[in-house]
RODO-2510 file (C-alpha; in nm, 4 decimals, decimal comma):
residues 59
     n   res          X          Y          Z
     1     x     2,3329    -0,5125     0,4435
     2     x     2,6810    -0,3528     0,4789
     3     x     2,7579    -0,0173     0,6684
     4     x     2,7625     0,1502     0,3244
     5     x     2,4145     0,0954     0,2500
     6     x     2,2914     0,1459     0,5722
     7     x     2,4741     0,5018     0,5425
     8     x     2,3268     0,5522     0,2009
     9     x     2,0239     0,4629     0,3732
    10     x     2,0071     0,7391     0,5881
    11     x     2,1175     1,0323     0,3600
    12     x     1,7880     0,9385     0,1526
    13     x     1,5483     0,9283     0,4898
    14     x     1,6667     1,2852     0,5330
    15     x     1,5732     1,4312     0,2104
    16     x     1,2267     1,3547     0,3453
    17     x     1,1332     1,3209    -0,0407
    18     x     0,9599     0,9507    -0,0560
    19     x     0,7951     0,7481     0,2411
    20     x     1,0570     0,4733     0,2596
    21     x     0,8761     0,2143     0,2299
    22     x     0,7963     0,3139    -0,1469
    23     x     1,1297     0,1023    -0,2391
    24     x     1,1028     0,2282    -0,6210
    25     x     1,1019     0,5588    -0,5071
    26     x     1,4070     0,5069    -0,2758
    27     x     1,5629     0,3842    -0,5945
    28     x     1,5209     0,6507    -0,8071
    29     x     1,6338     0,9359    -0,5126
    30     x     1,9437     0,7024    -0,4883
    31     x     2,0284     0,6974    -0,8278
    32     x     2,0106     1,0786    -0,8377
    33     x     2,1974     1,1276    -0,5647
    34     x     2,4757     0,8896    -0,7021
    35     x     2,4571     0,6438    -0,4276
    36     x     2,5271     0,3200    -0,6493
    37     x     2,5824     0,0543    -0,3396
    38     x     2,2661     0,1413    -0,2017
    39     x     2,0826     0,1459    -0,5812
    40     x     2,2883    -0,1828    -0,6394
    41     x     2,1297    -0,3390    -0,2932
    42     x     1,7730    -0,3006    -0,3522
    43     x     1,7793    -0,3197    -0,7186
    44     x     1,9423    -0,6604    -0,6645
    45     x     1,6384    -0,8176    -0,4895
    46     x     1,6955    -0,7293    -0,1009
    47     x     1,3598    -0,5122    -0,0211
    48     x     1,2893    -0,8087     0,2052
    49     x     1,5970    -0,7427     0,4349
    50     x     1,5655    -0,3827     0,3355
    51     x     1,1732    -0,3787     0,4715
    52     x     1,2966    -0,5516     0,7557
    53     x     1,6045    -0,3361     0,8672
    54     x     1,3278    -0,0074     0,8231
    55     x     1,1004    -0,1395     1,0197
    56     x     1,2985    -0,2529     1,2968
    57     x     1,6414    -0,1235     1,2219
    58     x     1,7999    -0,4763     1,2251
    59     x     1,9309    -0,6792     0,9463
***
């Protein structure tokens, strides 16, 4: 997980508009908000690293 998507990350967190664990969810907000690299990550097969790096904020 590259800076980008941990940046992308955090703009979605902040719209407080999905529990982030709900991955489709953070999919969908990311799409909308045109944040491709971070739709592109988890959309790719990383919720794994992606559940990981939530829960303990490393990668």
């Amino acid at each position: 997980m590259d800076e980008t998507v941990k940046a992308q990350l955090e703009q979605v967190r902040t719209t407080a508009l999905t529990n982030m664990f709900d991955v489709a969810a953070v999919i969908r907000i990311a799409e909308h908000l045109g944040l491709d690299e971070l739709a592109a990550y988890l959309t790719a097969g990383n919720a794994g690293e992606y559940t990981r790096f939530i829960l303990t904020g490393k990668t």
